[in-house]
N, C-alpha and C positions, 0 to 999 in steps of 0.2 A: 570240514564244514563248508556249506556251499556257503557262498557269497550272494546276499539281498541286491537286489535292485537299487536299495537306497544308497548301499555302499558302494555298488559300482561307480554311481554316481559322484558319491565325495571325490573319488579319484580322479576325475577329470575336472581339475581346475582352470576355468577363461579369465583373464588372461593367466597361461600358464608362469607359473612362478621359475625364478632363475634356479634357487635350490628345490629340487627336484624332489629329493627327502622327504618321508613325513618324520614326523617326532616318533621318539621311541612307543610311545602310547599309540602307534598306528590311527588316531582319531584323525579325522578331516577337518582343514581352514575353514572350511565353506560350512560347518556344521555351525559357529558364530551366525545365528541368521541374520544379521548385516550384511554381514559377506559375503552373500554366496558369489557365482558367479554372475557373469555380463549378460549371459541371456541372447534374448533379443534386441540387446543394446549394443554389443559388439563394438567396444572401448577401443577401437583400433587407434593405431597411428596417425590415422587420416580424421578421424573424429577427432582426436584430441587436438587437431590443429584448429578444426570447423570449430570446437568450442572456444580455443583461443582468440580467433580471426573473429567471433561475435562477441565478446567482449571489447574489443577492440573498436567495433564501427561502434557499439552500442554506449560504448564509454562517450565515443566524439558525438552519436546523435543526440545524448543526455544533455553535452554543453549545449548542445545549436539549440536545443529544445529549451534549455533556461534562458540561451543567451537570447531568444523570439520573449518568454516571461519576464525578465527585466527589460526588453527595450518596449515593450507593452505598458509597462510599469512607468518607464523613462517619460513615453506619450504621452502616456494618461493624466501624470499626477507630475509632471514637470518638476523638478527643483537643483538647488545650488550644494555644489560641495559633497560632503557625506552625509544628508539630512537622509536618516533612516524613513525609510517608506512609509512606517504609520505616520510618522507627524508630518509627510509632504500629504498622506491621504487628509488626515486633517485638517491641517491647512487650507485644504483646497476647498473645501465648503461642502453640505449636503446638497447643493444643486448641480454642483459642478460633478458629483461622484455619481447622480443618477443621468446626468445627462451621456457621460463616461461610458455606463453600463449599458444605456441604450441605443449608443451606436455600436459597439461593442456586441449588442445583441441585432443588432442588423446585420452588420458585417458575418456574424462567425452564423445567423442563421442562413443568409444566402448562401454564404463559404458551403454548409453545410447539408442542403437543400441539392445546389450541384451536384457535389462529389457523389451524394448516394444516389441522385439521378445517374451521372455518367458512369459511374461504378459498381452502380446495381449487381447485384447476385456475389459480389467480391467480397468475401471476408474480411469485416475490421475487428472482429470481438476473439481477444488470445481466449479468453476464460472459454467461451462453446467451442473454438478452434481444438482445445487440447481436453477440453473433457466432451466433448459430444462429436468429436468430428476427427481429423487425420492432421491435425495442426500445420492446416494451409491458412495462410494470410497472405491478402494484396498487398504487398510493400509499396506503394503509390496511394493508396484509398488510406492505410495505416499513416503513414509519414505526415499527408496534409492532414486529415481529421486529428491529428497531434498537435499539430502547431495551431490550428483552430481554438482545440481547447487551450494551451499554453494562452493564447491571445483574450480568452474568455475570464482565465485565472486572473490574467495580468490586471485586466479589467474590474476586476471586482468580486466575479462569478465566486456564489459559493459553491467550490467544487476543489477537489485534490489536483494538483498540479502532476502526480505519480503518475497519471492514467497515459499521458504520451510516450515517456519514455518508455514505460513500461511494454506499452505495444509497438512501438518502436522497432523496442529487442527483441521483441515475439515474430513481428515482419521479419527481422535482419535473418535470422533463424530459419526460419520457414524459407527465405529467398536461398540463403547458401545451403538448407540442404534438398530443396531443389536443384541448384546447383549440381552438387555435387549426387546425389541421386540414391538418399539415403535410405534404410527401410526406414518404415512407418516408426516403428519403435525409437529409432535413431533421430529421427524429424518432431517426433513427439519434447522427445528429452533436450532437442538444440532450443526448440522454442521457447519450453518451457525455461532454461536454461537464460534466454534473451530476457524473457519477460523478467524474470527475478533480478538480471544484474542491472536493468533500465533503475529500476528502485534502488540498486544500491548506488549506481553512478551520481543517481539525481538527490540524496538523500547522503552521503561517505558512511553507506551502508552496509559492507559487505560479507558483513554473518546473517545480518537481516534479512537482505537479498539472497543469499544462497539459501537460508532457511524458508522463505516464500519459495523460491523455486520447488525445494523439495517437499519441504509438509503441504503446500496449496495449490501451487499450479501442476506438479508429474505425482503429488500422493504417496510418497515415498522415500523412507530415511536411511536406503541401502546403501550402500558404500558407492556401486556402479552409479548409485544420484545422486547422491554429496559432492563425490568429487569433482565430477564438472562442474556441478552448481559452486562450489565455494571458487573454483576456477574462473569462471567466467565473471562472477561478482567481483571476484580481485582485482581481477583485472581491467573492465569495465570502471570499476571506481578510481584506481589509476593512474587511467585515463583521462579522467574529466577532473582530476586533479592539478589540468591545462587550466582549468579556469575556477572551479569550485575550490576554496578555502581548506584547506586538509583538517579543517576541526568540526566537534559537532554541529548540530543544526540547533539549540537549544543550548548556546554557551552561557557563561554566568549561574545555572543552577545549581543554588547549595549542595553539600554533600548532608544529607542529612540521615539522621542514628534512627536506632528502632527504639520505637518505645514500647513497652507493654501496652500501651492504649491503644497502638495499631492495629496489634494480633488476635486484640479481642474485638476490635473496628471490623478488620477485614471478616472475621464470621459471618456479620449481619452484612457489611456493604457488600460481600462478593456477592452472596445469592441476589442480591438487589439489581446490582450493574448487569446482570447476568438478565434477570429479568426485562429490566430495560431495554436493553441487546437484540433480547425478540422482538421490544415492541417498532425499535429502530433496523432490522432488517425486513420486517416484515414492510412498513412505512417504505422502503427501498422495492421491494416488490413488488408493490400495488404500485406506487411512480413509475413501476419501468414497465406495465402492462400498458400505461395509459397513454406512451410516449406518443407523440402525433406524426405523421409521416406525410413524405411530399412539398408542397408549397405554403403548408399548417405550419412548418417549421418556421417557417420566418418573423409571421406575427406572435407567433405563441414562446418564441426562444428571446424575444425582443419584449414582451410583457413581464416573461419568468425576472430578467432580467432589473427592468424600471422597477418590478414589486418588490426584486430584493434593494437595489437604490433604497426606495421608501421608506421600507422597514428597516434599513441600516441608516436612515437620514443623521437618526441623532447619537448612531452607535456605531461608529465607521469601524471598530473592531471587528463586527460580523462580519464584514465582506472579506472579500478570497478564499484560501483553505480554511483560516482558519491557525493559522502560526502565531499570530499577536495572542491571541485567545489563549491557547496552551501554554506557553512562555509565560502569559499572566496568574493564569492557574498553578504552574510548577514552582513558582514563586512567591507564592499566596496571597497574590493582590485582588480585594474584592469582596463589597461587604456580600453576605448569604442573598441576599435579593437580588443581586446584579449577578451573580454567579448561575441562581438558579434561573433568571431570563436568559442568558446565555446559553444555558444547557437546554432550555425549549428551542429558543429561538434559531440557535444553528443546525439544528439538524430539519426543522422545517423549509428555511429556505434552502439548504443543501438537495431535499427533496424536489422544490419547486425546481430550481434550475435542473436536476437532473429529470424530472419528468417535463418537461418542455421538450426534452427530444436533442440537450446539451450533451456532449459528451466530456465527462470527467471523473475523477479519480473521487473517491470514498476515505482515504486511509486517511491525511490530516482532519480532514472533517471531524470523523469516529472518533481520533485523538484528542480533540480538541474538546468535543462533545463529552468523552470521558473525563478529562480534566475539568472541565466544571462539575461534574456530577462529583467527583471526586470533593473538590471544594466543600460542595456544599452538603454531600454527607458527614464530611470534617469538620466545619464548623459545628454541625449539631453537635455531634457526638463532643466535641470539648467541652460544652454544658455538662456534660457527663462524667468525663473524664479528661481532663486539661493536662496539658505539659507537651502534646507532639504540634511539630507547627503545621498549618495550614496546605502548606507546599506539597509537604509529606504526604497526605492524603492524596491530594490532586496526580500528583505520578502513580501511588498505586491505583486510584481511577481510572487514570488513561490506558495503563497497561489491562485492567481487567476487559475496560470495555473493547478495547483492540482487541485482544486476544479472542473474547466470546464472541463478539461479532466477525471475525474473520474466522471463527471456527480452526482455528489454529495457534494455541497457545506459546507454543517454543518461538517461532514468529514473532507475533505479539511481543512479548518478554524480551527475545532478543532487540528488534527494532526500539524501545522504548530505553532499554539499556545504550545503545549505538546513538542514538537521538542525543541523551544528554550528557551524559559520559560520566554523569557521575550522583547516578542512583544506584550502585552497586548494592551502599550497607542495606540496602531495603528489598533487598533479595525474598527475603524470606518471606514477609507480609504480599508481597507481589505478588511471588510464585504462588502462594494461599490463596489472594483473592481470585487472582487471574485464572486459576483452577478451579475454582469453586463456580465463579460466575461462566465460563463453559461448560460445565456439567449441566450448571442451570439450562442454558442455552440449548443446549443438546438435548437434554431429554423436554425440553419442554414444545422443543420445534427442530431444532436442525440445519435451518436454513444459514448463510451466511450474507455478507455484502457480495460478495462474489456469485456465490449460483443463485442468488435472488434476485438477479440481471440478467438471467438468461431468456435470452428470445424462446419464443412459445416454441413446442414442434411443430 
């Protein structure tokens, strides 16, 4: 019998395996479609060094990039001893926190005005870099517009603290496989590779980050993308294990049971967050059509800024990503009205600052923003049906709306599981909701926080 095309093919396994053999059943490895082979990725020896060797700068860039957010923090909001940051923000008065914001948005607007003056035509965005282009980034233009935004967080900015490192690792990436003079397919996968361990380094994230890398930034859950991705996330986290605390980012959260009142919760809340999802990615897309460019940046990043002051005057939890917010929600502190201002209110001024023409991260935002919505679908529904706590809901919120809004569920799920380390028993309702409310997503639009950012063609 002649031999197919397809079968020639099985037989030539990259990288070729030590046993040589196949099974008695003469069937091919490669027929697992995870596994095929390497491709145009070409797993060499020398790749897997370039993957290691960027985990590594990307782990140390992570610290410097916190260690620039806490000494921003240190400036800003001054205090004695171990007084944790909300109550030195508190402390420090509603005048003091807007006047904070608006040097803050002077500085990182001029900062910011420059850089894309002198660096004009230079790549700073990983997300078009690896889905619309050959994953080239300026590691110079990349590096300072990171520590800008880290300094904008510190300050107050509502905006994710993720977005430096993140491009950081996407820079470091793109620089060594210039470097080294990789194909296209090879420079695609370090990049993307950078960008996912930046998130895990800064975040002691590293299924999280390797799962970003593959399901969001390279599109692909093949073995030839796993692997480096979970490699470079490992080791990137680490790393910054020099300075970052080796425990979650959301310590102290109960372990809490499933109840029945969940299972039949998540029915109605997933399509709901799901819906939502669209109407907060799309809110995301109109802001970043409208971004202003040039010397617009200064006054217009230094306005976004004092209006988020204002509007946080008497509610200094809005301000930053967004961590105090979630942490309150996973814990179920807050009556339904303070919950559901919360859940308006952060995702608007996360807007304003990001359409001013700021550059910053979406993912605690979303988080955060999910976790109130969470709340306060919780509370109702216990008029309904009482006995699960408050908390409970709020984590399967935040995971649903992560997940639909980054159009990427295993991600989502993972990162909120790695987050607090101990939502496991709520697996089940999660994976429900979190599924449910992306299908919504999906068929209702499509878009994510990610390519609803992308510069026009």
């Amino acid at each position: 019998m002649t031999e197919t095309g397809r079968d020639k093919r099985h037989r030539v396994r990259l990288p070729r395996p030590i046993f040589t053999y196949r099974l008695p059943s003469g069937r091919g490895a490669t027929e697992q479609p995870n596994a095929t082979g390497d491709g145009d990725l070409q797993l060499t020896a020398r790749m897997w060094g370039l993957v290691a060797a960027t985990g590594v700068v990307t782990g140390l860039i992570g610290v410097a990039m916190l260690g620039m957010l806490r000494l921003t923090e240190l400036i800003a909001f001054p205090g004695h001893g171990h007084v944790p940051l909300d109550s030195r923000i508190l402390l420090a008065g509603g005048w003091h926190r807007v006047f904070v914001l608006a040097v803050a948005g002077l500085i990182t607007g001029v900062g910011w005005w420059l850089l894309r003056w002198l660096l004009r035509g230079r790549s700073s965005d990983l997300d078009d870099a690896l889905w619309s282009g050959r994953g080239e980034l300026s590691w110079r233009r990349s590096i300072v517009s990171g520590l800008l935004s880290e300094i904008a967080v510190g300050a107050g900015a509502s905006l994710g603290r993720e977005a430096a490192p993140k491009l950081a690792g996407g820079a470091t990436g793109s620089l060594l496989a210039r470097w080294a003079r990789l194909t296209p397919a090879q420079r695609q996968l370090l990049v993307a590779c950078g960008g996912g361990a930046g998130m895990a380094a800064i975040y002691n994230v590293p299924l999280g980050g390797a799962l970003l890398t593959a399901e969001v930034l390279y599109g692909s859950l093949a073995l030839p993308v796993v692997l480096p991705a979970l490699l470079c996330s490992a080791i990137a986290t680490g790393v910054s294990w020099i300075f970052v605390p080796a425990h979650s980012t959301y310590p102290g959260i109960p372990s809490y049971h499933v109840h029945g009142s969940q299972l039949v919760w998540v029915l109605i809340a997933g399509p709901l967050i799901g819906f939502v999802s669209v109407g907060w990615v799309r809110l995301v897309g109109w802001v970043s059509s409208k971004r202003p460019s040039g010397w617009v940046l200064i006054p217009a990043i230094t306005t976004a800024f004092v209006l988020t002051g204002l509007v946080a005057f008497s509610h200094p939890a809005l301000l930053g990503n967004g961590k105090e917010l979630a942490a309150a929600g996973f814990i179920g502190a807050g009556s339904a009205g303070l919950v559901l201002m919360y859940a308006l209110l952060k995702p608007l001024l996360t807007a304003l600052c990001l359409g001013s023409g700021a550059t910053g991260g979406l993912f605690t935002p979303t988080l955060a923003t999910g976790a109130m919505i969470g709340s306060f679908f919780g509370i109702a529904w216990l008029h309904v049906w009482p006995g699960a706590p408050v908390g409970s809901f709020s984590l399967i919120g935040a995971a649903a709306m992560l997940g639909s809004s980054m159009q990427a569920p295993l991600a989502g799920l993972a990162l909120v599981l790695e987050l607090t380390r101990s939502s496991d028993a709520l697996m089940v309702p999660m994976v429900m909701a979190t599924g449910l409310a992306t299908v919504v997503a999906r068929y209702l639009d499509g878009y994510s926080i990610y390519s609803a950012r992308l510069p026009a063609l």
